[in-house]
ROMILO-748449 format. One record per residue (C-alpha): x, y, z; residue in three letters. Coordinates in steps of 0.25 Angstrom, whole numbers, padded with zeros to 4 digits, always signed. Layout:
<atoms>
XYZALA;...
</atoms>
This chain:
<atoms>
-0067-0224+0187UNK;-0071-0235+0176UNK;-0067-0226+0166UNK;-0053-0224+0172UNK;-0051-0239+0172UNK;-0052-0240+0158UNK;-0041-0229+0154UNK;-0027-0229+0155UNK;-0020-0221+0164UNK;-0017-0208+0162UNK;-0002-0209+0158UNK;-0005-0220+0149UNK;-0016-0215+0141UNK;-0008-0201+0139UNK;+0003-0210+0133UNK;-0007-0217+0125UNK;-0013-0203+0121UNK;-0001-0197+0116UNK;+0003-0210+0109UNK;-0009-0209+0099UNK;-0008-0193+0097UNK;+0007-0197+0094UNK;+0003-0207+0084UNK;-0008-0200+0079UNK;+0001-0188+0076UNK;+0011-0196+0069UNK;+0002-0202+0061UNK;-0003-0188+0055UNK;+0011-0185+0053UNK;+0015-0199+0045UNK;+0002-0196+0037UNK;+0006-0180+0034UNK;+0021-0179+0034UNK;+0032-0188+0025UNK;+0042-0195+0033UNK;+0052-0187+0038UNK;+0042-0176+0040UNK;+0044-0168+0053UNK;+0029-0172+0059UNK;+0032-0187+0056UNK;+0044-0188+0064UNK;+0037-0179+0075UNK;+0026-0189+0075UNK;+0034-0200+0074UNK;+0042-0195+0087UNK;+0031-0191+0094UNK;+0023-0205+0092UNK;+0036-0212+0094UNK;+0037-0203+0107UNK;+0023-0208+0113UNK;+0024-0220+0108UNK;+0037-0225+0117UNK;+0032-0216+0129UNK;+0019-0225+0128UNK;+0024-0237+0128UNK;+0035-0234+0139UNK;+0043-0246+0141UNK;+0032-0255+0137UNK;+0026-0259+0126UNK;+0010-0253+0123UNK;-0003-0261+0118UNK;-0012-0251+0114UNK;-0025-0254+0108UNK;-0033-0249+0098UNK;-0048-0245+0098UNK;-0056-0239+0087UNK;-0057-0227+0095UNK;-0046-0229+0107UNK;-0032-0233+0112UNK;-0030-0241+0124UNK;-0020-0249+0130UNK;-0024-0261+0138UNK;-0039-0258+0135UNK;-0037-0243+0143UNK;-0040-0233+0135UNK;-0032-0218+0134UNK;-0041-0209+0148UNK;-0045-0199+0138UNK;-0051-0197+0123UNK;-0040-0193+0115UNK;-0041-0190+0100UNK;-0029-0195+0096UNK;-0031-0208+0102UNK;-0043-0210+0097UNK;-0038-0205+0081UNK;-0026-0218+0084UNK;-0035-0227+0088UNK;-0044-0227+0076UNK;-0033-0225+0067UNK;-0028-0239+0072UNK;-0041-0245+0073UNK;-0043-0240+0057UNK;-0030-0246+0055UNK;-0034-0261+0060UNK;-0025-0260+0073UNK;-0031-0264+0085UNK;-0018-0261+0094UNK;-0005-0257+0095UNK;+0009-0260+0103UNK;+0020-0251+0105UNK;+0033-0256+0110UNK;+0043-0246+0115UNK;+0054-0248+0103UNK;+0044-0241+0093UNK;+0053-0231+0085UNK;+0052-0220+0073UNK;+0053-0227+0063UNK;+0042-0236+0068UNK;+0031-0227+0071UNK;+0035-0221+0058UNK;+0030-0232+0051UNK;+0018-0236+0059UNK;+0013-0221+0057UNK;+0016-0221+0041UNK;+0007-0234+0041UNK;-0003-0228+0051UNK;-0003-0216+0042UNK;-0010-0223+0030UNK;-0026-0225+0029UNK;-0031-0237+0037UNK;-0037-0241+0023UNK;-0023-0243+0016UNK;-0017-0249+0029UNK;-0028-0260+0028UNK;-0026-0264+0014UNK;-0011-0266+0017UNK;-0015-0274+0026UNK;-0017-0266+0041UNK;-0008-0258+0048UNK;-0004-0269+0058UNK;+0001-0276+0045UNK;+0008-0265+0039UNK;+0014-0262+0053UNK;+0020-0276+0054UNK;+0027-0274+0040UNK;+0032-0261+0043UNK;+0034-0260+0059UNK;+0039-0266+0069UNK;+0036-0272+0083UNK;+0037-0260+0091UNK;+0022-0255+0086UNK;+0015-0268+0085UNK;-0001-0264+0078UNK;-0010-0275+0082UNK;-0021-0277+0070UNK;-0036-0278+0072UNK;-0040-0293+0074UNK;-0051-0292+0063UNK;-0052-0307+0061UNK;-0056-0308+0076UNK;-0067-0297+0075UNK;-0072-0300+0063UNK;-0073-0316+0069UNK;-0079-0309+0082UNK;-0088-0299+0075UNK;-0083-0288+0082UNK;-0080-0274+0077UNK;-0092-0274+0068UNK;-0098-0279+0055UNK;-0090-0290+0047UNK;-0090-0278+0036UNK;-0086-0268+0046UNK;-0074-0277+0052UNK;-0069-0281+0036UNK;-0070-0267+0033UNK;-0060-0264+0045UNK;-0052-0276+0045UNK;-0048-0273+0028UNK;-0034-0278+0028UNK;-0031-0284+0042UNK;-0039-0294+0037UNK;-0027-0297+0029UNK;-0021-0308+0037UNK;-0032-0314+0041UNK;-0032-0329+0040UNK;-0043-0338+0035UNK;-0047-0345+0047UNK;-0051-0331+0053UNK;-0059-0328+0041UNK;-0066-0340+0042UNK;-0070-0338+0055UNK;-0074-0323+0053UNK;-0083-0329+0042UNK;-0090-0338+0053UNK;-0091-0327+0062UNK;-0098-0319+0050UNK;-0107-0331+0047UNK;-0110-0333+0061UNK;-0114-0319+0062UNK;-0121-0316+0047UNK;-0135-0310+0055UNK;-0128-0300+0062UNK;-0124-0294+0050UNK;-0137-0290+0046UNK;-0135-0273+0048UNK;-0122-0274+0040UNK;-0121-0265+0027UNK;-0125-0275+0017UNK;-0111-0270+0008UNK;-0104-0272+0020UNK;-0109-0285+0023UNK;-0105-0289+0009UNK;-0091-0284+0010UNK;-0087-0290+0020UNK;-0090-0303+0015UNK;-0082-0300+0003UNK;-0069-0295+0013UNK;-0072-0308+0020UNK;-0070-0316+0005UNK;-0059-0307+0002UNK;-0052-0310+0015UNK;-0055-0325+0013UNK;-0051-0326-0003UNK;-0036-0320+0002UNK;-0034-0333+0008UNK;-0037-0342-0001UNK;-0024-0349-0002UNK;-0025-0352+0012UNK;-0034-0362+0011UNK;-0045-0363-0003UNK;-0056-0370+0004UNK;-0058-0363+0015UNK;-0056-0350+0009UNK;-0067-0356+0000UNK;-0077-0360+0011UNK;-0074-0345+0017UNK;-0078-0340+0006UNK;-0091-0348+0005UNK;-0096-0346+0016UNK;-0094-0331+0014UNK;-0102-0333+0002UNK;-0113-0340+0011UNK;-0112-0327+0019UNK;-0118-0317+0007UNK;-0131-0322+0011UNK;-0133-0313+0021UNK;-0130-0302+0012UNK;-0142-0292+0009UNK;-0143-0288-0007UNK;-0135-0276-0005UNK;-0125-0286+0002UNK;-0124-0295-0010UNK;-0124-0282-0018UNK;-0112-0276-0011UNK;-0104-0291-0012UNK;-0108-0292-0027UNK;-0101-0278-0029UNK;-0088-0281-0021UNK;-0086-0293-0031UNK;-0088-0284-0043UNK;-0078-0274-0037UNK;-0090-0262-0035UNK;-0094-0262-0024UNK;-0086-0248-0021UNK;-0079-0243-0007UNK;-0065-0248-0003UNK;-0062-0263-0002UNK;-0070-0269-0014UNK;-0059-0273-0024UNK;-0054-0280-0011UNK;-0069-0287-0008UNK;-0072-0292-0022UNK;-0063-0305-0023UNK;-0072-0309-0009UNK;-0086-0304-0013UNK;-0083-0312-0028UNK;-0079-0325-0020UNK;-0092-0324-0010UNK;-0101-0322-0022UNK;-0094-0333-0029UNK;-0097-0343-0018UNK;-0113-0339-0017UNK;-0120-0352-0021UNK;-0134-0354-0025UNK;-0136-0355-0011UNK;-0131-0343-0004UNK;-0137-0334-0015UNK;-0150-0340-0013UNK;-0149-0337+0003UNK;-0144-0322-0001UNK;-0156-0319-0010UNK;-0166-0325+0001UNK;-0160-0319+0012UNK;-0157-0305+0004UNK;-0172-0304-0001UNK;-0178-0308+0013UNK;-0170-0295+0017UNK;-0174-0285+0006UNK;-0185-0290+0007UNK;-0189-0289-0009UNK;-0179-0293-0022UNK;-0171-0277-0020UNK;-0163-0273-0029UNK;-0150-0275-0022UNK;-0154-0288-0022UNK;-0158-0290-0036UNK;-0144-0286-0040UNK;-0138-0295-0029UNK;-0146-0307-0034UNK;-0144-0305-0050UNK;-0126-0304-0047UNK;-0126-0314-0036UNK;-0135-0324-0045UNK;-0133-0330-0058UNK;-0144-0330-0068UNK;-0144-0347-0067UNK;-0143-0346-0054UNK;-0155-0338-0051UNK;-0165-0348-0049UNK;-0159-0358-0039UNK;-0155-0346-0032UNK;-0171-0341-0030UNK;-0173-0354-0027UNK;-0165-0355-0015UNK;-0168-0343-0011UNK;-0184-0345-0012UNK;-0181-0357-0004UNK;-0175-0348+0006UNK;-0185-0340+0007UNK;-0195-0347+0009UNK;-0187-0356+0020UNK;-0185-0341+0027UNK;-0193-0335+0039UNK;-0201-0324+0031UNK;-0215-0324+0032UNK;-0221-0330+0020UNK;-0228-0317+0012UNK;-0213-0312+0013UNK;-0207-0323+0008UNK;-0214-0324-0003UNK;-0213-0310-0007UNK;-0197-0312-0006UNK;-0199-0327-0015UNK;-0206-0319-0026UNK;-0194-0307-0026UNK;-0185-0319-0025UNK;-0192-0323-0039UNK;-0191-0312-0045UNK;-0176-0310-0040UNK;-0172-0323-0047UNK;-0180-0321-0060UNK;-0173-0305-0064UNK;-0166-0306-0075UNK;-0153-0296-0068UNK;-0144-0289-0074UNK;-0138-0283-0068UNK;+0044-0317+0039UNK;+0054-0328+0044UNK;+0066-0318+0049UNK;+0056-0308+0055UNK;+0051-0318+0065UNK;+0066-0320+0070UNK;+0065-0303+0070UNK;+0054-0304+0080UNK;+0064-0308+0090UNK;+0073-0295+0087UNK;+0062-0285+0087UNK;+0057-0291+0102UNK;+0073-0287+0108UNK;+0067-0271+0110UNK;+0059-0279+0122UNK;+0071-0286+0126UNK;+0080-0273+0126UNK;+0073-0269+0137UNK;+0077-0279+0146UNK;+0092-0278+0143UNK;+0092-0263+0145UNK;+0085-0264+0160UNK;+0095-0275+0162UNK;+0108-0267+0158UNK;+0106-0252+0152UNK;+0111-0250+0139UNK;+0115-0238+0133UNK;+0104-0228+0127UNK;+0113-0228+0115UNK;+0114-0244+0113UNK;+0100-0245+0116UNK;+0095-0236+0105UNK;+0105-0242+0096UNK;+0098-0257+0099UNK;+0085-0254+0100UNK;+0086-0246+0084UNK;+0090-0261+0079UNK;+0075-0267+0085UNK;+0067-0255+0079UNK;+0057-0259+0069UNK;+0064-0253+0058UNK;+0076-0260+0061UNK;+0068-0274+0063UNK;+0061-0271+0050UNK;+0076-0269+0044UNK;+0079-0281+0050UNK;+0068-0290+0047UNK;+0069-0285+0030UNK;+0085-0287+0031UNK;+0082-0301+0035UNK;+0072-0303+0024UNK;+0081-0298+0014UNK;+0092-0306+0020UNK;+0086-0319+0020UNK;+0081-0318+0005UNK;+0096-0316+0002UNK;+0099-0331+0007UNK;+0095-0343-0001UNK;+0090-0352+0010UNK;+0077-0362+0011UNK;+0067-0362+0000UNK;+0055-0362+0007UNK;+0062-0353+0018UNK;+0066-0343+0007UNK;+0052-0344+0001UNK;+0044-0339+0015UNK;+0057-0327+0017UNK;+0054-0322+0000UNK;+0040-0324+0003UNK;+0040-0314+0016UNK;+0048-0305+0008UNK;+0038-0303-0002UNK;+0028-0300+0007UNK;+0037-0290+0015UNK;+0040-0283+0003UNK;+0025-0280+0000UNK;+0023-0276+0016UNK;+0034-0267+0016UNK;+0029-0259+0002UNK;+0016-0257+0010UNK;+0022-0251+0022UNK;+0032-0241+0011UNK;+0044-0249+0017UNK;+0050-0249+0003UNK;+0064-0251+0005UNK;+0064-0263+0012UNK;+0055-0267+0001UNK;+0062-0267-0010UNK;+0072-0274+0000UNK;+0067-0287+0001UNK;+0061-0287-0014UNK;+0075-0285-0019UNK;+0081-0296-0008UNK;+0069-0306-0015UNK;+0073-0301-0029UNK;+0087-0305-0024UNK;+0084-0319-0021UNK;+0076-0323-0032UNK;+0088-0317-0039UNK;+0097-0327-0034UNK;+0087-0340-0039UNK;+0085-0354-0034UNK;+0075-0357-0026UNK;+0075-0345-0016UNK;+0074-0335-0029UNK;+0062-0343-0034UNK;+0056-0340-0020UNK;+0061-0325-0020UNK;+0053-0324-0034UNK;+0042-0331-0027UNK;+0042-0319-0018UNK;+0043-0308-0028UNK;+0031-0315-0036UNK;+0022-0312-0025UNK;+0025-0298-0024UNK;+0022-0297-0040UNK;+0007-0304-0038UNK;+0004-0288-0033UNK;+0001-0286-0021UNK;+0014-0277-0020UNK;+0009-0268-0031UNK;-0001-0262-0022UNK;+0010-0260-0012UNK;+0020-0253-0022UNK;+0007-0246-0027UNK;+0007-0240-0011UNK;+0022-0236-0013UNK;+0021-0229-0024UNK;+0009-0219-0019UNK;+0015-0217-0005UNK;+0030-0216-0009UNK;+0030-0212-0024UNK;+0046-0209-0025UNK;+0046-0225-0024UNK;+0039-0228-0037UNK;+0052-0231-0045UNK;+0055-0243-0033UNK;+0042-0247-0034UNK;+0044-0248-0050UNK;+0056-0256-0047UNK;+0051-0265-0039UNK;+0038-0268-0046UNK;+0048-0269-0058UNK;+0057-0279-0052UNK;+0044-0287-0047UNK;+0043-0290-0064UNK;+0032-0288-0073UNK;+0022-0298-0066UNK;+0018-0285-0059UNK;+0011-0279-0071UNK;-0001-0286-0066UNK;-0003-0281-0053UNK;+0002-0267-0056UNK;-0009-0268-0068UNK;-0020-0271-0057UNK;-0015-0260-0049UNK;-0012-0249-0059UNK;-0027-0252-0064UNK;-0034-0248-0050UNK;-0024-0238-0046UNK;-0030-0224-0047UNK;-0017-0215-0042UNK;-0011-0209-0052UNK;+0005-0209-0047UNK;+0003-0224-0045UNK;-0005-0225-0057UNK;+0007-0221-0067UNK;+0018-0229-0056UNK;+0011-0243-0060UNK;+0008-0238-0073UNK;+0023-0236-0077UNK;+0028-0249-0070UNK;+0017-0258-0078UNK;+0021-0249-0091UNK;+0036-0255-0088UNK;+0032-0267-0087UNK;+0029-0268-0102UNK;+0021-0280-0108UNK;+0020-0285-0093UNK;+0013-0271-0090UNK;+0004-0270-0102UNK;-0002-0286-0100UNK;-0005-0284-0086UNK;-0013-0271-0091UNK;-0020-0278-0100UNK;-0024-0289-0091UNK;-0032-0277-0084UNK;-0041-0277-0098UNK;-0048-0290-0091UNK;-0053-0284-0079UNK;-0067-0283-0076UNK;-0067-0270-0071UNK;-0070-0258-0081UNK;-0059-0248-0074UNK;-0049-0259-0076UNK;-0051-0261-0089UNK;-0051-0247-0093UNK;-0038-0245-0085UNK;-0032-0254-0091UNK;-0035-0249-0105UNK;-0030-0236-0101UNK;-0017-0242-0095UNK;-0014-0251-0110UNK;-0016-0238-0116UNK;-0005-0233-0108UNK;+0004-0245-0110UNK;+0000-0241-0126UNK;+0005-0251-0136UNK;-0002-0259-0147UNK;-0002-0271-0138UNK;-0014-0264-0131UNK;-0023-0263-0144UNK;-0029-0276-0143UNK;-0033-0276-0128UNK;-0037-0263-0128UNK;-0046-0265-0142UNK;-0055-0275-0133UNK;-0058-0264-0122UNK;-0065-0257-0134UNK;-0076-0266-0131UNK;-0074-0266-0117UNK;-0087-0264-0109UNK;-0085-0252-0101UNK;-0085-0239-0110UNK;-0072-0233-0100UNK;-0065-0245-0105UNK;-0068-0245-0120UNK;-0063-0228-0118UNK;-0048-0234-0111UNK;-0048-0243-0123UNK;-0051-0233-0133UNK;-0038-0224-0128UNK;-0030-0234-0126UNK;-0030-0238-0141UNK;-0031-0224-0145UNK;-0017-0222-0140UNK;-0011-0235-0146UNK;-0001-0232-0156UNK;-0008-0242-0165UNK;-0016-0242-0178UNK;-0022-0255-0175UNK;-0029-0249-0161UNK;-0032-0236-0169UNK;-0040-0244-0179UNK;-0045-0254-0169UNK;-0051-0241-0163UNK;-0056-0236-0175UNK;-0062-0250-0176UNK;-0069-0248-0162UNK;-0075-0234-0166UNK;-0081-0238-0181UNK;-0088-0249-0172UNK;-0093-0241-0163UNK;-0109-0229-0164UNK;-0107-0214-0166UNK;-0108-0212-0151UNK;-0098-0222-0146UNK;-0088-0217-0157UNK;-0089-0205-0152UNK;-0086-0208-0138UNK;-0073-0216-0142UNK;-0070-0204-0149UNK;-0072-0195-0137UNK;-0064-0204-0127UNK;-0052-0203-0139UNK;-0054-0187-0138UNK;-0051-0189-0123UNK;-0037-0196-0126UNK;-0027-0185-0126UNK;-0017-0193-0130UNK;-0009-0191-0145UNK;-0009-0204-0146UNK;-0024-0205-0150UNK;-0021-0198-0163UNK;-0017-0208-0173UNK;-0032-0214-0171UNK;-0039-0201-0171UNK;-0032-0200-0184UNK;-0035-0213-0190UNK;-0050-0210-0185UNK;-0050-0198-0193UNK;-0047-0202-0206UNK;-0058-0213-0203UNK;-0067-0200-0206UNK;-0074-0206-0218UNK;-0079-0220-0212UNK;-0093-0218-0209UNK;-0091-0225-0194UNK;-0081-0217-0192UNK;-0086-0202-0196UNK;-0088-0197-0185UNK;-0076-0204-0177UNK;-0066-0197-0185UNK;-0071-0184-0186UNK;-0070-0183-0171UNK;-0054-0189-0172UNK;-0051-0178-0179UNK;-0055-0167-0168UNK;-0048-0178-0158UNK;-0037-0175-0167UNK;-0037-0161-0166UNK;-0040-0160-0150UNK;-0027-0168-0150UNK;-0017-0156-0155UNK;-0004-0155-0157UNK;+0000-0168-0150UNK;-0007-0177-0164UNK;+0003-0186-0172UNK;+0007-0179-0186UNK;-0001-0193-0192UNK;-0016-0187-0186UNK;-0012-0173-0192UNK;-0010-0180-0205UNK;-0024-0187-0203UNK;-0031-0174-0202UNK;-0023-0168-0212UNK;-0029-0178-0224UNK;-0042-0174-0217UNK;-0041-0160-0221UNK;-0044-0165-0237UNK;-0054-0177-0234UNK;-0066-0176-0243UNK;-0080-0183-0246UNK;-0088-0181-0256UNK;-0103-0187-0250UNK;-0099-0180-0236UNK;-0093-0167-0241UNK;-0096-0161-0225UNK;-0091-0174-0216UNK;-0076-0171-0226UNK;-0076-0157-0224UNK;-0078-0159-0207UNK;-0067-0168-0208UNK;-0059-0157-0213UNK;-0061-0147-0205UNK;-0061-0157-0191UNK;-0047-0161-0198UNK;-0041-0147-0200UNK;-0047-0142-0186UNK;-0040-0155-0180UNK;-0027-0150-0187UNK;-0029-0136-0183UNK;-0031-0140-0168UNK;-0018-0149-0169UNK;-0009-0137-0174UNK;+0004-0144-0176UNK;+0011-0140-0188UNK;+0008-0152-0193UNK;-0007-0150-0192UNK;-0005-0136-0198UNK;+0003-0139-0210UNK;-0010-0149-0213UNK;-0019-0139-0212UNK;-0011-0129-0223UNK;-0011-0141-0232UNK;-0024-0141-0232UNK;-0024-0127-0235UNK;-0015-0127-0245UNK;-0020-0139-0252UNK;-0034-0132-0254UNK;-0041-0145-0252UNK;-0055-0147-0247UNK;-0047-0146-0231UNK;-0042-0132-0234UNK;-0053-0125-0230UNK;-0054-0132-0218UNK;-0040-0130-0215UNK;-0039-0116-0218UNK;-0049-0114-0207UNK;-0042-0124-0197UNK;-0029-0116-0198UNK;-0037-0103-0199UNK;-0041-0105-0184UNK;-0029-0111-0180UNK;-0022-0098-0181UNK;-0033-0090-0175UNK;
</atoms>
């Protein structure tokens, strides 16, 4: 009888029911089918269908569990699967409920599917669904967001790592006050934590910095004491704690999230003083029990060298203030000791729509009180659909950025734009887009005041953030790359930079060449903002870069690129070499030439290999002035390799190389009558493998000439024709 209480009623848990198996479907179909595809409008229909016949004439709360759907805390009188697959793809998705009104219509669920389509991962970094929604929908779905800020303040739900971990993006809005006072509830709870991961532990001190740094225009100095006090928190940390913290601010600490974890785990670290390092390494070696290595590694990043030893002397003094039986405390004094002495190396017009999207509730009264037509009623009710109200709110946008009006008022509406136009790119709402960037380019067309604060607008849009959103455009719709172009076009060349950034970490190809052509057509713009990759402190970076000035070509690059010969990781010295290799330049050649003389047998014959790898004609005009280097002692051996690079190049060598080789055919030198005659017969196979007319008129030159290369020559064109 008790369990009857708790379910719904039969009727209404079979509506419940075949709501999520509608949704669910639907959803498979979005995620299968293209728009327009047979199963998508029968899923569609189908959810639509269920939907309405659920919500009756009312409109229907439903919550969601991890595990369970129910609607005023009653859950469905049976186990159903598909109820059960909904609800944890909401919970995934951050969405602790959801409303559906009775004026719900295709287009709707169309949008709310395509969105519920994509991985709760890439939902979460846009920002949540709920968030997504509120740009794209409309109120007759209303998805109600997990409160993360008041669990994680309540300690509910798990670990502070667990709930981060979870809350990634719906922690977005967050204010500062509420990370402040989910920082006391973490302080006031630190020795529960203990049986967290120790990387976890560290992470989600970094998130918690992260989070806390993103509002530092709010308010310095308390964004300052947050932070402090977060640093007071490492403490608690174990050495594999400190380890994992130590990594996130180095960027390599691996998994997904740690780009987004180092500017926190670098501001925590940097607000360690003396004194919270010293209760660290007490409290660390009175948990370990002994100076481990984790710790050792810990205590050498975390600890300057001049810092060392008021470090120890703190933490000695904590140590021997601290509860431990003495024998064990002076067992963890004397590994202290020998810790501090290692060396180490180691919108305003949507707010007036509100009121138009609640006359769907009103409707309903006029329609019990006088009847209207089916006809006129399905002709109003299509002008209060969220289609039409997202219609309505841009045109008002777009409308009230045509009038010059206000400064300050002008200013907000620009600003709202800007920020509509980067929501609407991540939810593939293109059109209306490019709308409201053109209606801003409009008014900063038209100057005065209202166009400064319409540039204003536009200048926020080129600081980056949208790249990322075009970026998501490009791989989910590529037939709108040329929009794309012309839109990052019209933004100017101040986007070189970010699109720099981006191209530098994106791994797709298709994207890859999209940024790659839009930087090259920004010219000069484009070729600065690679360079200013060539600073960065991480190796894949720096090589990209070289790879991507190698691309750009030009003699402008041979200075930037000489310095990367130096460049302390090997995989960036190889870009480097390319890149010069390629550049249609004497100077870079002999600048090379330069860099190999420099350089042992072994490692001139590494750069040498990496050059045989670069299938590109280009190369040839160094491999040839290599070559006729042959009788420099430093470069021997160097040259006698170009020449078989030459060859394995073929057909595709300039007419200058052949004519290289060709002189070759009659080097001589008397004290090394053997080293002459190899040089021969490398240059005649090399012309023989060429095989262009060209390679084999110099070849029967040196036949007819009866010189020291005839021999050799004979024999080259001897196996050619066999």
């Amino acid at each position: 009888m008790a369990e009857t209480t708790r379910r719904l009623p039969p009727d209404r848990s079979q509506r419940l029911v075949d709501f999520a198996r509608a949704c669910r479907g639907a959803v498979r179909a979005v995620s299968l089918y293209p728009p327009g595809h047979r199963a998508v409008d029968d899923g569609i229909a189908r959810v639509l269908d269920a939907g309405r016949r659920a919500t009756a004439k009312h409109s229907l709360r439903i919550e969601v569990m991890p595990n369970e759907l129910r609607i005023g805390g009653l859950g469905p009188d049976r186990v159903d699967p598909a109820v059960r697959e909904l609800a944890s793809m909401l919970h995934a998705q951050q969405i602790g409920g959801l409303t559906l009104h009775g004026t719900a219509d295709g287009s709707s669920w169309e949008t709310l599917l395509g969105l519920m389509s994509r991985s709760a991962e890439e939902n979460r970094r846009d920002g949540g669904l709920a968030s997504l929604w509120a740009t794209a929908g409309g109120r007759s779905i209303e998805l109600h967001a997990i409160d993360y800020a008041a669990l994680l303040r309540e300690g509910h739900g798990g670990s502070l790592a667990s709930l981060l971990k979870a809350a990634e993006g719906a922690l977005a809005g967050v204010s500062l006050k509420d990370l402040e006072s989910i920082i006391t509830a973490v302080e006031e709870r630190q020795s529960e934590q203990s049986g967290i991961d120790p990387e976890e532990a560290s992470r989600a001190i970094a998130r918690l910095a992260t989070l806390v740094l993103e509002r530092g225009k709010e308010d310095p100095a308390r964004v300052e004491a947050a932070l402090r006090r977060l640093a007071q928190l490492t403490s608690g940390l174990t050495a594999a704690g400190m380890c994992g913290l130590l990594a996130a601010r180095a960027g390599h600490a691996g998994g997904e999230g740690t780009q987004a974890e180092a500017p926190g785990a670098g501001a925590v670290i940097d607000r360690m003083d003396v004194r919270a390092k010293a209760r660290f390494t007490a409290t660390a070696l009175t948990t370990e029990g002994s100076a481990t290595e984790p710790l050792r590694e810990a205590f050498e990043a975390l600890v300057p060298a001049d810092e060392r030893r008021p470090v120890g002397a703190l933490a000695d003094e904590m140590l021997t203030a601290s509860a431990a039986p003495p024998d064990e405390v002076l067992d963890l004094r004397q590994e202290l000791a020998r810790l501090v002495a290692s060396d180490g190396s180691g919108s305003p017009a949507s707010s007036e729509l509100l009121e138009i999207a609640s006359a769907a509730g009103r409707a309903e009264d006029l329609e019990t009180a006088k009847p209207d037509p089916a006809e006129r009623m399905a002709q109003w009710t299509s002008t209060v659909t969220d289609t039409a109200l997202r219609a309505l709110d841009l045109q008002v946008l777009v409308d009230l950025l045509a009038i010059d009006q206000e400064t300050t008022q002008f200013a907000a509406i620009a600003e709202q734009a800007a920020a509509r136009i980067e929501g609407l790119l991540r939810v593939g709402f293109i059109d209306p887009a490019l709308a409201l960037e053109g209606a801003l380019v409009a008014a900063r067309e038209r100057g005065g005041p209202c166009g400064e604060a319409a540039e204003a607008a536009l200048a926020t849009l080129r600081t980056g953030a949208v790249v990322r959103e075009v970026l998501a455009v490009v791989r989910r719709t590529p037939e709108e790359t040329d929009r794309m172009r012309a839109l990052i076009a019209r933004l100017g060349p101040a986007m070189a930079p970010p699109l720099a950034t981006s191209l530098a970490h994106e791994s797709d190809p298709g994207p890859r060449e999209w940024l790659r052509s839009v930087l090259a057509g920004f010219g000069n713009a484009g070729e600065q903002a690679i360079r200013a990759l060539l600073s960065s402190e991480r190796p894949e970076i720096r090589r990209k870069a070289a790879l991507l000035l190698r691309d750009f070509g030009g003699a402008a690059s041979v200075d930037v690129l000489e310095t990367l010969l130096g460049d302390s990781d090997p995989r960036v010295r190889r870009e480097a070499l390319r890149a010069l290799a390629t550049v249609e330049d004497p100077e870079a050649h002999e600048r090379i030439l330069r860099a190999i003389e420099s350089l042992a047998a072994n490692a001139q014959r590494a750069l040498l290999d990496e050059l045989g790898l670069v299938r590109d004609v280009r190369v040839s005009p160094l491999l040839a002035s290599l070559a006729m280097r042959w009788r420099e002692r430093r470069l021997s051996d160097a040259a006698f390799r170009a020449i078989g690079l030459l060859g394995g190049l073929g057909p595709a060598v300039n007419p200058e190389s052949v004519e290289a080789l060709a002189k070759l055919l009659d080097v001589t030198r008397w004290w090394s009558p053997r080293r002459a005659r190899a040089v021969r017969t490398q240059a005649a196979d090399a012309l023989a493998a060429i095989g262009t007319p060209e390679a084999r008129a110099a070849l029967e030159a040196a036949v007819a000439r009866r010189g020291k290369g005839a021999g050799v020559a004979r024999l080259a064109l001897a196996r050619r024709q066999t």
